[in-house]
PDB file of N, CA, C and O in Angstrom:
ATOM      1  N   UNK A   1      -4.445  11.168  -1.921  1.00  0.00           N
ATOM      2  CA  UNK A   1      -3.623   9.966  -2.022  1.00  0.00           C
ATOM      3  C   UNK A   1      -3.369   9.690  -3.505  1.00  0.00           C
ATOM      4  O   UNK A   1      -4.281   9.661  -4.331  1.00  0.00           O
ATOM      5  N   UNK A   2      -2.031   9.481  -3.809  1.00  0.00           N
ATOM      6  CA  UNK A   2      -1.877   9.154  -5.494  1.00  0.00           C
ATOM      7  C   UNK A   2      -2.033   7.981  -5.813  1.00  0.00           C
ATOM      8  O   UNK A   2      -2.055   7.145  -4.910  1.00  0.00           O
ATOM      9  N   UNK A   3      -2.204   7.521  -7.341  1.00  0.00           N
ATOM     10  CA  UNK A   3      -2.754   5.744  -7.214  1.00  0.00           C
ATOM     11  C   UNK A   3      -1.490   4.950  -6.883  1.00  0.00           C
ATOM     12  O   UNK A   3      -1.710   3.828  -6.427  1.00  0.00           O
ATOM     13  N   UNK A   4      -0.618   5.194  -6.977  1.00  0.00           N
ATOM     14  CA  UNK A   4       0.559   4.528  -6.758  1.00  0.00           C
ATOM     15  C   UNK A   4       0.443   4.208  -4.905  1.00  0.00           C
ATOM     16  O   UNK A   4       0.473   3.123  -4.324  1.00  0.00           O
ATOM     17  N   UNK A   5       0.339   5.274  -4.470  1.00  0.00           N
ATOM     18  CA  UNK A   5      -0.094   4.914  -3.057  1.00  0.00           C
ATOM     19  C   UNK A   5      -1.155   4.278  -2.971  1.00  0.00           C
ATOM     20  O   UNK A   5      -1.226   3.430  -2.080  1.00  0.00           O
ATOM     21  N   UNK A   6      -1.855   4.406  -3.516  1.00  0.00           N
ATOM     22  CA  UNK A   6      -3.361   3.759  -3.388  1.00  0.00           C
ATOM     23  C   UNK A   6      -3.122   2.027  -3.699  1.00  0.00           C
ATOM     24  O   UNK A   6      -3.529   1.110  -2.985  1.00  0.00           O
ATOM     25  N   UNK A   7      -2.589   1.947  -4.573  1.00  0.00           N
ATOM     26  CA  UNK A   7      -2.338   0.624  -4.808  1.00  0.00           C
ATOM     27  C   UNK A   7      -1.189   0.112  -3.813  1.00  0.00           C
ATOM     28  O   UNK A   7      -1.469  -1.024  -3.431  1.00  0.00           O
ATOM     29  N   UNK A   8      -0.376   0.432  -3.447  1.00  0.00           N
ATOM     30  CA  UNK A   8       0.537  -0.218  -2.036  1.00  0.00           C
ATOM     31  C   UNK A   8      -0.366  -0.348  -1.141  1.00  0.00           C
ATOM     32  O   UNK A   8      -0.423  -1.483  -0.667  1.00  0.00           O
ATOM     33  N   UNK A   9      -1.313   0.623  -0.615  1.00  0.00           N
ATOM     34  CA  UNK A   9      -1.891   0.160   0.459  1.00  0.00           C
ATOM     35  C   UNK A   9      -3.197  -0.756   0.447  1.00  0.00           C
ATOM     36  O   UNK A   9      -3.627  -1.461   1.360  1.00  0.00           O
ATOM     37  N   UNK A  10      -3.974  -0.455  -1.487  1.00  0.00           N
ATOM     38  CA  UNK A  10      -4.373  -1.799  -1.571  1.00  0.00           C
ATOM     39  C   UNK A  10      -4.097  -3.313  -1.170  1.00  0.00           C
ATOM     40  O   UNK A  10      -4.881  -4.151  -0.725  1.00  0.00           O
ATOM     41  N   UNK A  11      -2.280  -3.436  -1.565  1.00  0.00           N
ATOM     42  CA  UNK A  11      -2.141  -4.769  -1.295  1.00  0.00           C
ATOM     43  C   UNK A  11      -1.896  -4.894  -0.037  1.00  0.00           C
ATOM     44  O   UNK A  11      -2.485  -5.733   0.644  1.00  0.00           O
ATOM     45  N   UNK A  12      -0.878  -3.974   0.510  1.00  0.00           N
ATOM     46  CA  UNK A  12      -0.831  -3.717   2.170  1.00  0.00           C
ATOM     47  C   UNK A  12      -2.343  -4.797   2.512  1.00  0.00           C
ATOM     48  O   UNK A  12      -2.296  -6.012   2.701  1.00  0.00           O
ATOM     49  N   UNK A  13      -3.378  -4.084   2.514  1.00  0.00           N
ATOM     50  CA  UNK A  13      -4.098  -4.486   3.441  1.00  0.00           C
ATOM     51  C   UNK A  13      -5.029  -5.612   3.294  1.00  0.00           C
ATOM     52  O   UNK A  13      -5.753  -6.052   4.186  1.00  0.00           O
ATOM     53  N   UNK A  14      -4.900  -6.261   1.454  1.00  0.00           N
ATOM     54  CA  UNK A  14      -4.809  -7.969   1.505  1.00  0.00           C
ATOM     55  C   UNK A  14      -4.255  -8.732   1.477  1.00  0.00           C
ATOM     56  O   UNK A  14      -4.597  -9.804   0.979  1.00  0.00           O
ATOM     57  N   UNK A  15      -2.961  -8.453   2.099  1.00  0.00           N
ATOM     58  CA  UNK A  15      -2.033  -9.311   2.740  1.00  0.00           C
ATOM     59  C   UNK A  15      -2.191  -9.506   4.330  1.00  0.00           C
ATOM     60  O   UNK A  15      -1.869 -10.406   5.106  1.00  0.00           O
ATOM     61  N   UNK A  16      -2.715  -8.489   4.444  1.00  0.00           N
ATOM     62  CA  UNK A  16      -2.912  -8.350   6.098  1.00  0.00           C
ATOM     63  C   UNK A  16      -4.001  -9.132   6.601  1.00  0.00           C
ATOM     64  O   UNK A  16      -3.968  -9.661   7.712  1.00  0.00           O
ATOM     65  N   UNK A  17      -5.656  -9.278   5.240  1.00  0.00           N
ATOM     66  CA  UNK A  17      -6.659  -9.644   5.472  1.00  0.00           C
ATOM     67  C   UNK A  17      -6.145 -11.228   5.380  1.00  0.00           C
ATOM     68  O   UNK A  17      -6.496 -12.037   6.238  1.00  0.00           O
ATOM     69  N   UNK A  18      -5.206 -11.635   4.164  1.00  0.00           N
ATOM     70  CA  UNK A  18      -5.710 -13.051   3.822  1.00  0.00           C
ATOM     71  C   UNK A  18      -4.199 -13.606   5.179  1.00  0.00           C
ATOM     72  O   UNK A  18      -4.022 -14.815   5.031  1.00  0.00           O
ATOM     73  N   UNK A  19      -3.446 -13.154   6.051  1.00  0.00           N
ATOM     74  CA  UNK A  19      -2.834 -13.528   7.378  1.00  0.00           C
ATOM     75  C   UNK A  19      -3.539 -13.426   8.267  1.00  0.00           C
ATOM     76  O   UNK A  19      -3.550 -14.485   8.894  1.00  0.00           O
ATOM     77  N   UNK A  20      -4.303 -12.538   8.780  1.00  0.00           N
ATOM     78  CA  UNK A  20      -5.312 -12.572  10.087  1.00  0.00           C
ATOM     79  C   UNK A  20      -6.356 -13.784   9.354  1.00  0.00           C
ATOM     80  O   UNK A  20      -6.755 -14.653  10.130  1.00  0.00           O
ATOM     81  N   UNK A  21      -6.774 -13.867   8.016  1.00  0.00           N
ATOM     82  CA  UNK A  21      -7.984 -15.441   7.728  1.00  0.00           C
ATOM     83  C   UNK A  21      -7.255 -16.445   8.226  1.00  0.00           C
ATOM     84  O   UNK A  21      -7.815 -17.287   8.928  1.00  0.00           O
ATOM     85  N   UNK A  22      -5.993 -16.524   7.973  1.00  0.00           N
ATOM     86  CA  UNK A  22      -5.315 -17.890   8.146  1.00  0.00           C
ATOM     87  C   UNK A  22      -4.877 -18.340   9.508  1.00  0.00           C
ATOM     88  O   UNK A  22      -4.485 -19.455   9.854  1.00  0.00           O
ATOM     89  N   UNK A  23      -5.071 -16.906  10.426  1.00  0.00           N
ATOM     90  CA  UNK A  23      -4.719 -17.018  12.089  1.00  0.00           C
ATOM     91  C   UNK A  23      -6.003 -17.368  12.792  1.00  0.00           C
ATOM     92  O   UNK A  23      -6.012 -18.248  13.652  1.00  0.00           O
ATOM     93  N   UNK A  24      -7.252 -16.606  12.400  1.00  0.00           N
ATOM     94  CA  UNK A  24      -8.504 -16.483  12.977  1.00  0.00           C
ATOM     95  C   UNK A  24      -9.540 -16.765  12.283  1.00  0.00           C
ATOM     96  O   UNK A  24     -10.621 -16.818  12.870  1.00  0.00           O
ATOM     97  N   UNK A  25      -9.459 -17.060  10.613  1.00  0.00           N
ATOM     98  CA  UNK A  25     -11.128 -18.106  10.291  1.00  0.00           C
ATOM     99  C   UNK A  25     -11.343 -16.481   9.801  1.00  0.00           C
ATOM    100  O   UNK A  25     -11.109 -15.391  10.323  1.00  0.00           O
ATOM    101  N   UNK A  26     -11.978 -16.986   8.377  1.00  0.00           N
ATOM    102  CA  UNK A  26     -12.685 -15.772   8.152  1.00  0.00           C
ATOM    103  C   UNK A  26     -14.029 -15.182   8.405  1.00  0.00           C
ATOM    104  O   UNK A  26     -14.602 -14.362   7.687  1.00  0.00           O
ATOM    105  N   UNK A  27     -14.439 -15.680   9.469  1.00  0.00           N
ATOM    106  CA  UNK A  27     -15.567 -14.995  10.353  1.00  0.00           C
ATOM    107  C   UNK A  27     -15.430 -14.445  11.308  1.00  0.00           C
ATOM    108  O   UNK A  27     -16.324 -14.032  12.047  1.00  0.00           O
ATOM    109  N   UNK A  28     -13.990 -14.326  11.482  1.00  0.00           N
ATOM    110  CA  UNK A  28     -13.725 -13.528  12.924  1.00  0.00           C
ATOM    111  C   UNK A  28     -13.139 -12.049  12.508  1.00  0.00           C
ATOM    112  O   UNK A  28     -12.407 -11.753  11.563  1.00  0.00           O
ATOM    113  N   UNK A  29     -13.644 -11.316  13.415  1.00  0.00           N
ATOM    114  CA  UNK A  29     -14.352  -9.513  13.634  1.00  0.00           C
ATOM    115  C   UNK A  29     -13.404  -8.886  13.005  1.00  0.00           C
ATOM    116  O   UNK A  29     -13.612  -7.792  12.480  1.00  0.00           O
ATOM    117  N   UNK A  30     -12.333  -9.438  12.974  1.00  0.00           N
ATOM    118  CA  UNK A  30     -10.948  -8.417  13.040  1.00  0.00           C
ATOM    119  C   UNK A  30     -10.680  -8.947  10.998  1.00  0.00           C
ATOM    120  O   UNK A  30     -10.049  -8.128  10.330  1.00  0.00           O
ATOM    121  N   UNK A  31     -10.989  -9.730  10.560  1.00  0.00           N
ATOM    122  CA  UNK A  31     -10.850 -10.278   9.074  1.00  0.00           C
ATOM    123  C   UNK A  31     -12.151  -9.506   8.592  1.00  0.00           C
ATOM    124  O   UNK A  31     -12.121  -8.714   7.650  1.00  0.00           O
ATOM    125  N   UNK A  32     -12.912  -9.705   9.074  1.00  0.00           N
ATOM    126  CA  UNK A  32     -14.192  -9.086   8.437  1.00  0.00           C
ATOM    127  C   UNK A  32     -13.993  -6.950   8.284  1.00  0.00           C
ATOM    128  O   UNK A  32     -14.190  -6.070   7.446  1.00  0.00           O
ATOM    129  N   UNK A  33     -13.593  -7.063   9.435  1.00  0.00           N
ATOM    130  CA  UNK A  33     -13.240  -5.550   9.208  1.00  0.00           C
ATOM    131  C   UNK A  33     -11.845  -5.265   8.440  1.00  0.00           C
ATOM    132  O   UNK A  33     -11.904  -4.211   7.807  1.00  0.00           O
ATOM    133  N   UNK A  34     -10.903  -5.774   8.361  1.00  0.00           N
ATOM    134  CA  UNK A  34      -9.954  -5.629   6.862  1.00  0.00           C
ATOM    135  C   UNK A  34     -10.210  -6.020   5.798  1.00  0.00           C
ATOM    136  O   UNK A  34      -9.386  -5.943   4.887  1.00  0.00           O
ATOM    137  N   UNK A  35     -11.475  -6.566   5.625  1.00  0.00           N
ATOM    138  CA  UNK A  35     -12.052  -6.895   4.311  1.00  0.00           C
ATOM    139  C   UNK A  35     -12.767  -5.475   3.985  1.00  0.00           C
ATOM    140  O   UNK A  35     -12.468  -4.880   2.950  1.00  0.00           O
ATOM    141  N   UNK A  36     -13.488  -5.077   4.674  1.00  0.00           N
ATOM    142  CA  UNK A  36     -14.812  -4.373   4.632  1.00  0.00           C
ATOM    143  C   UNK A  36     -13.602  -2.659   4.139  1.00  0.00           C
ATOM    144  O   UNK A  36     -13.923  -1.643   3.523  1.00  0.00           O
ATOM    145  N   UNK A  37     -12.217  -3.076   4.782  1.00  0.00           N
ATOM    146  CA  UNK A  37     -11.425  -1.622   4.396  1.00  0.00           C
ATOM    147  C   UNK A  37     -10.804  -1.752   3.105  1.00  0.00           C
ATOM    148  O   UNK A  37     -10.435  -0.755   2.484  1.00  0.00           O
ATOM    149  N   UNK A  38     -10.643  -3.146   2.581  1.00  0.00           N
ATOM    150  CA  UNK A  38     -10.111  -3.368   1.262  1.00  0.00           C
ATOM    151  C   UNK A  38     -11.269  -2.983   0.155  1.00  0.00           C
ATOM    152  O   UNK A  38     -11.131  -2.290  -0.853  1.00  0.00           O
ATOM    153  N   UNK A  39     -12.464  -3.647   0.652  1.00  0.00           N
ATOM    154  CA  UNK A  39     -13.446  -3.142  -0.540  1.00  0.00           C
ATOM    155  C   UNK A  39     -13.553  -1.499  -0.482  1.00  0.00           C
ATOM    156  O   UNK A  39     -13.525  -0.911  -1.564  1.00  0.00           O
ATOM    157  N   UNK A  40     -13.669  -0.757   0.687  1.00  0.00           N
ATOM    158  CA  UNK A  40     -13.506   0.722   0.507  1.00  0.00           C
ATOM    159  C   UNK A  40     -12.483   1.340  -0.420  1.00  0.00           C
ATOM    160  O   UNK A  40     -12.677   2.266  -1.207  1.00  0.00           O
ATOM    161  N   UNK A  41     -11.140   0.544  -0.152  1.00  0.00           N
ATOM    162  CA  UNK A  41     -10.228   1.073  -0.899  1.00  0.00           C
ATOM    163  C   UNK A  41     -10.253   0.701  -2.659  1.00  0.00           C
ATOM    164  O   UNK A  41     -10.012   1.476  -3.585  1.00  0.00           O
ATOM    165  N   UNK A  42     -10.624  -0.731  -2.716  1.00  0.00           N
ATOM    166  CA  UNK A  42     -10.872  -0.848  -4.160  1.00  0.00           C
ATOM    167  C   UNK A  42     -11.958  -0.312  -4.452  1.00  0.00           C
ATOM    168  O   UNK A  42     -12.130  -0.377  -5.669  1.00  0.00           O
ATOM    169  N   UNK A  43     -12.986   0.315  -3.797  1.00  0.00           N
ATOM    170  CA  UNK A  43     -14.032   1.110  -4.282  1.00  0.00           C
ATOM    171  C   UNK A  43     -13.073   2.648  -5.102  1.00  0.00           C
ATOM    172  O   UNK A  43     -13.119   2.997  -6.282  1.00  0.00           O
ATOM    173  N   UNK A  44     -12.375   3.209  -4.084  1.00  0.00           N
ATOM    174  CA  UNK A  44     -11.998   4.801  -4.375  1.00  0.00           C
ATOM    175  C   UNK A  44     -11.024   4.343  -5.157  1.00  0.00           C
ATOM    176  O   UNK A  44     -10.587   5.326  -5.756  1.00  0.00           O
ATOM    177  N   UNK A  45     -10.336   3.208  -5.541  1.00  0.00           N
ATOM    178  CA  UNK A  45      -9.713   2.670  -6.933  1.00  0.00           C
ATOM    179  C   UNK A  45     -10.484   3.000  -8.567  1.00  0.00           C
ATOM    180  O   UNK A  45     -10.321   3.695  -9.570  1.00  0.00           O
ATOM    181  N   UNK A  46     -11.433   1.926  -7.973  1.00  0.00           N
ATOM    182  CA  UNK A  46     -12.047   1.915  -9.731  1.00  0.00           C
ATOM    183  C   UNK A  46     -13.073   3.216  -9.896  1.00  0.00           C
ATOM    184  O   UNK A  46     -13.482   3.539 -11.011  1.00  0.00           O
ATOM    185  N   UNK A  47     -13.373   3.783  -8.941  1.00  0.00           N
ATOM    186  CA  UNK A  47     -14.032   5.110  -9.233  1.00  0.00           C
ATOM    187  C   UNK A  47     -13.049   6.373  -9.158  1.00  0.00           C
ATOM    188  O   UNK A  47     -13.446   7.515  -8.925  1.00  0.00           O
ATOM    189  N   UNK A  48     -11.518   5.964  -9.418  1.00  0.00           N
ATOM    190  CA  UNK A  48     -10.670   7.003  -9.718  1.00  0.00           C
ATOM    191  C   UNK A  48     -10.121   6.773 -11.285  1.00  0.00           C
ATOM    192  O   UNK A  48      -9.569   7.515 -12.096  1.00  0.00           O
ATOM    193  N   UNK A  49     -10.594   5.227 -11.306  1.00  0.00           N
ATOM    194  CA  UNK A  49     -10.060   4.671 -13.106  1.00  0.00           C
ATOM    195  C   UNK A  49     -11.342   5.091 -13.819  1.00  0.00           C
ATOM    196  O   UNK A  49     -11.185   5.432 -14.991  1.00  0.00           O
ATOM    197  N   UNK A  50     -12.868   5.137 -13.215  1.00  0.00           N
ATOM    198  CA  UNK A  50     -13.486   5.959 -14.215  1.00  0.00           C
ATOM    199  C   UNK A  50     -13.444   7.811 -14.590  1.00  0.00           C
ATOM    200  O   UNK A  50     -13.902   8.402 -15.567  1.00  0.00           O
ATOM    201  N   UNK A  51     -12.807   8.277 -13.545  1.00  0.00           N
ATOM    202  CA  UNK A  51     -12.762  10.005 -13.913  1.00  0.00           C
ATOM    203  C   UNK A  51     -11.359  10.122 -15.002  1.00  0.00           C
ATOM    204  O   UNK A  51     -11.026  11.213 -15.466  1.00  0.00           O
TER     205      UNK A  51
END
């Protein structure tokens, strides 16, 4: 994946997280698991800005 992609689907999917918080409360299953895929993705972010 190139960072340019990497970063679209970064925001892609906290836009997606902070609309499902605002439909369902951010304790519900389905927010918690698009969170839990955003930190994955900003993980393979900043450990592609350190190589």
């Amino acid at each position: 994946m190139g960072i340019n992609t990497l970063l679209l689907t970064i925001e892609k999917t906290r836009l997606e997280m902070v609309q499902l918080a605002h439909l369902y409360g951010y304790s519900n299953p389905n927010v918690v698991k698009c969170s839990q895929k955003l930190d994955s993705l900003l993980n393979v972010y900043y450990n592609s800005e350190k190589n």
